[in-house]
Biopython code that builds the backbone (N, CA, C, O; Angstrom):
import numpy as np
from Bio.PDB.StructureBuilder import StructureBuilder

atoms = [
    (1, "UNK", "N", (88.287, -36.216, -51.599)),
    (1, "UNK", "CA", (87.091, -36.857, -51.071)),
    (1, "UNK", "C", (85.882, -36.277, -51.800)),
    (1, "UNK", "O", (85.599, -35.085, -51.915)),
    (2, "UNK", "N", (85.230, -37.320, -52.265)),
    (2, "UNK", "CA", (83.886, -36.724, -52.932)),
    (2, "UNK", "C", (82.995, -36.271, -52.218)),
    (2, "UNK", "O", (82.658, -37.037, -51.315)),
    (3, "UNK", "N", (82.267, -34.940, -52.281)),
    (3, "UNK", "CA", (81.307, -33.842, -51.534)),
    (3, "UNK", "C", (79.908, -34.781, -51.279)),
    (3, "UNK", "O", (79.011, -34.491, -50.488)),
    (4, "UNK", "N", (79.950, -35.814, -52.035)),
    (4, "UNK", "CA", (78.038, -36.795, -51.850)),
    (4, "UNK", "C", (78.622, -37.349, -50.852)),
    (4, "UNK", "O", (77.702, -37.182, -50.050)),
    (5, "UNK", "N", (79.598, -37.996, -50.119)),
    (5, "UNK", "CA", (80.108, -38.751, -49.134)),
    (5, "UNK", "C", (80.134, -37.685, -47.588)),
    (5, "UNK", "O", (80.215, -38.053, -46.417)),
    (6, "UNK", "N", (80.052, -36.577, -48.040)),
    (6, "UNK", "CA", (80.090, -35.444, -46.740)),
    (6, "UNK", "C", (78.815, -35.698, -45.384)),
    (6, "UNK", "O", (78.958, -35.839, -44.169)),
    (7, "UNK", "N", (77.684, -35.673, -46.192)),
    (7, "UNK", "CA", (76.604, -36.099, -45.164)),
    (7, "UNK", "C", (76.363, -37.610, -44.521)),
    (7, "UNK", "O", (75.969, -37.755, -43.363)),
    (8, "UNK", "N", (76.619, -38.599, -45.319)),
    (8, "UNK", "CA", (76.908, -39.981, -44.998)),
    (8, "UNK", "C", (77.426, -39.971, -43.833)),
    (8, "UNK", "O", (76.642, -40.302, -42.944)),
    (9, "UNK", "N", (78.754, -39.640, -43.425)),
    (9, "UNK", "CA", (80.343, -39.274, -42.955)),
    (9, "UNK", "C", (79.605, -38.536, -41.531)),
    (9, "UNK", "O", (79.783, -38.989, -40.400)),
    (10, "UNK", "N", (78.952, -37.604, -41.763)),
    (10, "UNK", "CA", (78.332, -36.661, -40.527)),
    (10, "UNK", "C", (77.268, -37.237, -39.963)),
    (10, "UNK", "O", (77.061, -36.966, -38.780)),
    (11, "UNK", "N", (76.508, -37.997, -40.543)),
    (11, "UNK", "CA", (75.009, -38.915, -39.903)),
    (11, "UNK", "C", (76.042, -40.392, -39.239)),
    (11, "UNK", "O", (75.520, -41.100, -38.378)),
    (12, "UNK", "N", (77.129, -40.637, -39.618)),
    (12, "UNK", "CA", (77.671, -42.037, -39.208)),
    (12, "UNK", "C", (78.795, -41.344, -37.875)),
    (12, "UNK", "O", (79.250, -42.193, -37.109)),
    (13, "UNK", "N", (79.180, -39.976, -37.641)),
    (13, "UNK", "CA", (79.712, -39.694, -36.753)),
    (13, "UNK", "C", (78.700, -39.529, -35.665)),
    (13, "UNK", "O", (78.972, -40.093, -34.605)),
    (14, "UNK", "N", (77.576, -38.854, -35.737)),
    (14, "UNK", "CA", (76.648, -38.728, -34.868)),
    (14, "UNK", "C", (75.877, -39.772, -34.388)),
    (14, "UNK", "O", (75.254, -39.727, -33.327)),
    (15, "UNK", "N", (75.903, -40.601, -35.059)),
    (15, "UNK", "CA", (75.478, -42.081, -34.447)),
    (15, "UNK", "C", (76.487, -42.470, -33.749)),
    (15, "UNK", "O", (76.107, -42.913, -32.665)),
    (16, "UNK", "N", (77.837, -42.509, -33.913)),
    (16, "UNK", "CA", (78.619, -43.452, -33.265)),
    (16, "UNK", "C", (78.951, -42.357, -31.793)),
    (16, "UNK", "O", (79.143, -42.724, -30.633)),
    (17, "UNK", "N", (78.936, -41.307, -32.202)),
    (17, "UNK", "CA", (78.880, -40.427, -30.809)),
    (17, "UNK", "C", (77.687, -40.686, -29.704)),
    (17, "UNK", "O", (77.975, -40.835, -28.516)),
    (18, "UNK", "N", (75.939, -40.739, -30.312)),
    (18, "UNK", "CA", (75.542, -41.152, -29.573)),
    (18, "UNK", "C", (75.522, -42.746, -28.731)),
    (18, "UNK", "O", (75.042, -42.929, -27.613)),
    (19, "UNK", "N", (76.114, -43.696, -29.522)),
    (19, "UNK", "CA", (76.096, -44.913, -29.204)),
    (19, "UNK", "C", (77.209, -44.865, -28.184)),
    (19, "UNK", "O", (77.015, -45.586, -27.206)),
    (20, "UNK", "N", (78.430, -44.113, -28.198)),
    (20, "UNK", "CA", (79.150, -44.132, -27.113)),
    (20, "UNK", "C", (78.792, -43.920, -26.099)),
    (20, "UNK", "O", (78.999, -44.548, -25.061)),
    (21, "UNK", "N", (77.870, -42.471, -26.380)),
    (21, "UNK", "CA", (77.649, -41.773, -24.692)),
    (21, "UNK", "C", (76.408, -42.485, -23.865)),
    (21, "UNK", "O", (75.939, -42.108, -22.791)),
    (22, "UNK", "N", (75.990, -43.673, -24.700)),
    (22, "UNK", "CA", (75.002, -44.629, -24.004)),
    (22, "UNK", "C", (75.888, -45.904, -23.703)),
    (22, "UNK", "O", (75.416, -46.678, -22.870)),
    (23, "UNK", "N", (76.801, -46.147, -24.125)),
    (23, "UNK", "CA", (77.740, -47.151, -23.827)),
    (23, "UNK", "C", (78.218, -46.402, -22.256)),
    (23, "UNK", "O", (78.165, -47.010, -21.187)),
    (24, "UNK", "N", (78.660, -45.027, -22.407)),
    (24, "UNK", "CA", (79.342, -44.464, -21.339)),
    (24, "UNK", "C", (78.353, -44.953, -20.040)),
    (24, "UNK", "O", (78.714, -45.665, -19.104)),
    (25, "UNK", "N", (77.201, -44.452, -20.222)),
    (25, "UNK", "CA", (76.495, -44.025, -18.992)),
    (25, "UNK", "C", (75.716, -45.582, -18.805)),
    (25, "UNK", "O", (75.054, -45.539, -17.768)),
    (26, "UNK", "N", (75.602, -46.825, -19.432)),
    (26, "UNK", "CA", (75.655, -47.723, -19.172)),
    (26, "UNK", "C", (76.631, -48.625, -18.261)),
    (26, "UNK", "O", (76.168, -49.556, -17.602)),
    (27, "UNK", "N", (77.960, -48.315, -18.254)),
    (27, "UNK", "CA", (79.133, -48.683, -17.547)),
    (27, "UNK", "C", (79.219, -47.860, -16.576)),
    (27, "UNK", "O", (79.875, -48.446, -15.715)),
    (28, "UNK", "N", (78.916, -46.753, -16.179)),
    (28, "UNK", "CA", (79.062, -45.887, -15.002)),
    (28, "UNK", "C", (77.742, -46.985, -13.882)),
    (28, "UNK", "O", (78.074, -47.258, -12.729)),
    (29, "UNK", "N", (76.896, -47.285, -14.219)),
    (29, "UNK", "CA", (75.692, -47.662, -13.346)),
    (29, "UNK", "C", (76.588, -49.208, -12.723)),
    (29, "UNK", "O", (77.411, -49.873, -13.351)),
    (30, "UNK", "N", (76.205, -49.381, -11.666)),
    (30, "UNK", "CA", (76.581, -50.605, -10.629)),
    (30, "UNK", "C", (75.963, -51.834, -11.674)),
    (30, "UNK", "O", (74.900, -51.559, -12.232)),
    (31, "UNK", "N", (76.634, -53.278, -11.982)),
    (31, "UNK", "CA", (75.639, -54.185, -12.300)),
    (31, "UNK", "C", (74.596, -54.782, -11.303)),
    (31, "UNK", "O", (74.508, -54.957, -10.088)),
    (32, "UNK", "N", (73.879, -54.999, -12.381)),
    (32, "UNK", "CA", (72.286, -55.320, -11.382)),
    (32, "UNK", "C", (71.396, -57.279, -11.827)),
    (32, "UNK", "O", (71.089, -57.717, -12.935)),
    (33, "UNK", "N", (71.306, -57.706, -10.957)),
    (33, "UNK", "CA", (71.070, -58.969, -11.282)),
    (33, "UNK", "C", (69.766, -59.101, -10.928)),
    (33, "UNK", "O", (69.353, -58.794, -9.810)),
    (34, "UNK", "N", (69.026, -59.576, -11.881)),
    (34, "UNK", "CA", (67.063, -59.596, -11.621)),
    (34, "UNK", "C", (66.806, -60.127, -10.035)),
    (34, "UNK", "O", (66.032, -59.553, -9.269)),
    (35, "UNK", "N", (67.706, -61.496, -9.631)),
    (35, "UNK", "CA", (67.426, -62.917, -9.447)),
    (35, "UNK", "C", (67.279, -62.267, -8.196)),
    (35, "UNK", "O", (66.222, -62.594, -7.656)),
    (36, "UNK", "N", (68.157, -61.230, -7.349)),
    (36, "UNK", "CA", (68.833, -61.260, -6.166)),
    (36, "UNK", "C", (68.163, -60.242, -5.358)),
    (36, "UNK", "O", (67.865, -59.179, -5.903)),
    (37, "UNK", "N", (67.900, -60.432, -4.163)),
    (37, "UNK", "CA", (66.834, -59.563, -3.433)),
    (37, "UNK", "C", (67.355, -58.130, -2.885)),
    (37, "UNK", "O", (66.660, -57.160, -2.586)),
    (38, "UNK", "N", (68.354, -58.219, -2.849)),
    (38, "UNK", "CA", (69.466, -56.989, -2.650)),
    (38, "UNK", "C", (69.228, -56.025, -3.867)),
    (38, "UNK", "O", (68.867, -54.885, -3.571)),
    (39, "UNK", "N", (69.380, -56.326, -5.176)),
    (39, "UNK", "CA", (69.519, -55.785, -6.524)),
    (39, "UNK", "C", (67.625, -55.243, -6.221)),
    (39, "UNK", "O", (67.467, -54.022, -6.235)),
    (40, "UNK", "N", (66.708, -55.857, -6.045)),
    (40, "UNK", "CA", (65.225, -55.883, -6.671)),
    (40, "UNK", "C", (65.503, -54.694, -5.770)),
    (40, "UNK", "O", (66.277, -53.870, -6.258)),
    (41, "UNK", "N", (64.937, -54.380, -4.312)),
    (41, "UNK", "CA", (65.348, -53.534, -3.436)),
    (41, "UNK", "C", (65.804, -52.249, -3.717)),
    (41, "UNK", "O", (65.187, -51.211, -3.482)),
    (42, "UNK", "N", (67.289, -52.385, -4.405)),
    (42, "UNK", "CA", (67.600, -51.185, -4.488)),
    (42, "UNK", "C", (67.284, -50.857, -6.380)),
    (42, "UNK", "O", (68.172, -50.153, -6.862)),
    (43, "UNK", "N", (66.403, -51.196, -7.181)),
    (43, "UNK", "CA", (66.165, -50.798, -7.926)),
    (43, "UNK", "C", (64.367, -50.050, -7.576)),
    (43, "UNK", "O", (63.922, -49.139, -8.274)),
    (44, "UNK", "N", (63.801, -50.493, -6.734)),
    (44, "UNK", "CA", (62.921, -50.194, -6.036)),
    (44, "UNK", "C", (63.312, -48.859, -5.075)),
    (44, "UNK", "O", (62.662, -47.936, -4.583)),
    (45, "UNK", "N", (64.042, -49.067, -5.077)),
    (45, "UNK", "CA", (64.060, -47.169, -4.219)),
    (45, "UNK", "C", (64.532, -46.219, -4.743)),
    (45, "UNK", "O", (64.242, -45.045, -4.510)),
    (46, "UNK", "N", (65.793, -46.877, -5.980)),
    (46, "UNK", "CA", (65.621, -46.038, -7.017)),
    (46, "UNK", "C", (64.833, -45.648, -7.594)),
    (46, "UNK", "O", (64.843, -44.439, -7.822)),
    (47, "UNK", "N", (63.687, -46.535, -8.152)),
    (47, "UNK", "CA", (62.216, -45.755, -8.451)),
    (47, "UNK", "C", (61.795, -45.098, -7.420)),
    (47, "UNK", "O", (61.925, -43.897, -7.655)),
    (48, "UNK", "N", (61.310, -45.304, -6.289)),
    (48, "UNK", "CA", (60.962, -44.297, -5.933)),
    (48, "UNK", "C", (61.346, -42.888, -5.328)),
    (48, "UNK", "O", (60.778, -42.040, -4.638)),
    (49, "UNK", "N", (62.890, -43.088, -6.066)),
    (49, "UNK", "CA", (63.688, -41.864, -5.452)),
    (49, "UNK", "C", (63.655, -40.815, -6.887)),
    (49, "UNK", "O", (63.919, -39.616, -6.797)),
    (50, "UNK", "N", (63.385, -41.311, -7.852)),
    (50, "UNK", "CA", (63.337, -41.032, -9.204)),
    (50, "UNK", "C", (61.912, -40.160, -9.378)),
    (50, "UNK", "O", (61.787, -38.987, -9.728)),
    (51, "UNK", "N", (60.862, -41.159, -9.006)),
    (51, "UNK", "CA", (59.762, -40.432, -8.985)),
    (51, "UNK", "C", (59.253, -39.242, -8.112)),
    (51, "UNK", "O", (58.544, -38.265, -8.351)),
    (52, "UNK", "N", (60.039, -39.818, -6.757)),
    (52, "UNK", "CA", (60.066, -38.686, -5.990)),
    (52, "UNK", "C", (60.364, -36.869, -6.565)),
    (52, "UNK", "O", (59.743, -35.811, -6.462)),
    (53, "UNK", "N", (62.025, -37.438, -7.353)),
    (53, "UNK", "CA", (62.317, -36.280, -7.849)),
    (53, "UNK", "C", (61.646, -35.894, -8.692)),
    (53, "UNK", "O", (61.460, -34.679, -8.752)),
    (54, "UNK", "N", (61.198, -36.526, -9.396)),
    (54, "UNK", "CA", (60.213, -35.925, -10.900)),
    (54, "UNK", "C", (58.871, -35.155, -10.303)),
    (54, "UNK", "O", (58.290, -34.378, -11.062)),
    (55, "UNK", "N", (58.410, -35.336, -9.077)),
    (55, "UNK", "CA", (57.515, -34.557, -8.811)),
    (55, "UNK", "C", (57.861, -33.090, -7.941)),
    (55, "UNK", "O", (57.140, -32.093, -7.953)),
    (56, "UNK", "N", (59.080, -33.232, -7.234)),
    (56, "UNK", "CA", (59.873, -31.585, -6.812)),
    (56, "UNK", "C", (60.146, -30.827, -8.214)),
    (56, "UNK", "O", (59.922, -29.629, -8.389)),
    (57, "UNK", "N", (60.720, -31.808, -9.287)),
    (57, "UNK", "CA", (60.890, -31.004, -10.274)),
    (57, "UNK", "C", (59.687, -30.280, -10.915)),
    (57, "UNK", "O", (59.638, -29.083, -11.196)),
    (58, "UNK", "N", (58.745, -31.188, -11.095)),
    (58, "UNK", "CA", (57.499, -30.808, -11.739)),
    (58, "UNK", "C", (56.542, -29.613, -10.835)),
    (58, "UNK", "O", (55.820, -28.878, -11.508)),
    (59, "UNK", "N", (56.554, -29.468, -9.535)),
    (59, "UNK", "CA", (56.273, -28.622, -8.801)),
    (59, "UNK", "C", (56.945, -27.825, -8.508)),
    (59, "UNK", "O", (56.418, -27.242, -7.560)),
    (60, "UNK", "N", (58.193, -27.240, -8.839)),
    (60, "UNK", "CA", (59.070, -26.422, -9.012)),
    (60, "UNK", "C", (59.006, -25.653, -10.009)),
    (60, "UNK", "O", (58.967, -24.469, -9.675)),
    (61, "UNK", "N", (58.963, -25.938, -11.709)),
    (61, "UNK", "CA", (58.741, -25.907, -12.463)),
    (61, "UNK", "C", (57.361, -25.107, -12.976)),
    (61, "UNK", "O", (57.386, -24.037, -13.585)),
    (62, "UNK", "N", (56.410, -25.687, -12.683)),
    (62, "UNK", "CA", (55.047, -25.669, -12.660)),
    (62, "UNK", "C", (54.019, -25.177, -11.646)),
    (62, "UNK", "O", (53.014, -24.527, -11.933)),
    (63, "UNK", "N", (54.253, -25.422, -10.880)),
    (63, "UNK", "CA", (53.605, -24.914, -9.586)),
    (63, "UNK", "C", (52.341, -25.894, -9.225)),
    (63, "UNK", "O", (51.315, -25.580, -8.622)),
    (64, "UNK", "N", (52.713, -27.189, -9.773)),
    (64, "UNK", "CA", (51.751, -28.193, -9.351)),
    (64, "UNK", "C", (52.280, -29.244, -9.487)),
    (64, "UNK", "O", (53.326, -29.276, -10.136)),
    (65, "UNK", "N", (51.635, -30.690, -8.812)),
    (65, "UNK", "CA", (52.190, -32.124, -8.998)),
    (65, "UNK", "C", (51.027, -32.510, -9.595)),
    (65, "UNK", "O", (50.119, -31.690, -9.729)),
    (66, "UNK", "N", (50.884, -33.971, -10.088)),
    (66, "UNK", "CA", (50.887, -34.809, -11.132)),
    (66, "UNK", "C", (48.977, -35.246, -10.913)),
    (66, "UNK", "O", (48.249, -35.710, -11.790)),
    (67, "UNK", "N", (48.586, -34.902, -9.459)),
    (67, "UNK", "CA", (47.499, -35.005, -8.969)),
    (67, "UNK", "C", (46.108, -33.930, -9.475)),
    (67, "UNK", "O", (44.906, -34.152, -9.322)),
    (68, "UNK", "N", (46.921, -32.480, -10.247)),
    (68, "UNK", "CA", (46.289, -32.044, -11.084)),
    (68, "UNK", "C", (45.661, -32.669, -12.396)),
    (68, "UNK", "O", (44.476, -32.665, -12.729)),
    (69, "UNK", "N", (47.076, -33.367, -13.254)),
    (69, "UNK", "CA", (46.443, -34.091, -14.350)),
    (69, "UNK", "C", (45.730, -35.666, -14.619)),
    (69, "UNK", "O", (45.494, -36.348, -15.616)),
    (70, "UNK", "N", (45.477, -35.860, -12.679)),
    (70, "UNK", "CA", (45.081, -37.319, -13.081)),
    (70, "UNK", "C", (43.370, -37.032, -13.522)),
    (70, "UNK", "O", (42.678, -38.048, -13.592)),
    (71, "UNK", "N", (42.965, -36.226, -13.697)),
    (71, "UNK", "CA", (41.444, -36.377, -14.177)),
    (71, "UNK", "C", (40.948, -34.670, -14.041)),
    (71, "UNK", "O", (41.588, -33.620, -13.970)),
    (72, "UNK", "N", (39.500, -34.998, -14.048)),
    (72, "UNK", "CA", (38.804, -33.914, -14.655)),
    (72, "UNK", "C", (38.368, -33.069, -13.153)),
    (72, "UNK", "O", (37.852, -33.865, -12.368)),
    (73, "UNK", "N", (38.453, -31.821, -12.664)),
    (73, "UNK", "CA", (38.741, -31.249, -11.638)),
    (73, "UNK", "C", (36.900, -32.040, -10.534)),
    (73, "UNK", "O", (35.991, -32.798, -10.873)),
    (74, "UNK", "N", (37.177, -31.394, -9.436)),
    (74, "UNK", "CA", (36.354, -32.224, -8.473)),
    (74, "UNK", "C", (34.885, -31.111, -9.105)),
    (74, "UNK", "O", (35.047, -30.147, -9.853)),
    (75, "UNK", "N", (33.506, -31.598, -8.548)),
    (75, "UNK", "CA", (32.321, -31.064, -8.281)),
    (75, "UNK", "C", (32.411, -30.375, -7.652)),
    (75, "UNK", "O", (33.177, -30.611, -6.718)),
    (76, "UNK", "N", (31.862, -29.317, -7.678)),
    (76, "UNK", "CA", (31.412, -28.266, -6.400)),
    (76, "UNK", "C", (30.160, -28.877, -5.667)),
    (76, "UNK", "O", (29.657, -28.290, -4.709)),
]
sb = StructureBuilder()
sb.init_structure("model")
sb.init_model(0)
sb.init_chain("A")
sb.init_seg("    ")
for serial, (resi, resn, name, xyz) in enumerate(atoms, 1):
    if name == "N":
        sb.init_residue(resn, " ", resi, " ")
    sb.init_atom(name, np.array(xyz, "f"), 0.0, 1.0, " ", f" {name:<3s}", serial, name[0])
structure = sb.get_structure()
């Protein structure tokens, strides 16, 4: 095997590795249909169960939520 074909070979494995593990975690999720009021619902509390978490994390983390960086601190 010719040594110029080595990196080709390693950039085309790592693509197809990542394309799997988004194939993977695409098929693990329930299907979801725009149309249906059941589906809208529970993609809606998934957001806000999502965001929820992103702000325990971020205040865990940090020692503040998201209400720090919405602007420039108050007047005295």
């Amino acid at each position: 095997m010719p040594t110029e074909l080595i990196p080709a070979l390693l950039v085309l494995l790592v693509v197809a590795t990542v394309a799997s593990a988004m194939e993977l975690r695409a098929s693990l999720r329930p299907p979801v249909c725009p149309r249906c009021v059941h589906c809208r619902h529970e993609a809606l509390a998934r957001k806000e169960r999502d965001d929820r978490d992103r702000k325990v994390t971020m205040q865990s983390f940090w020692g503040r939520g998201d209400k720090d960086d919405e602007g420039p601190p108050p007047r005295p």
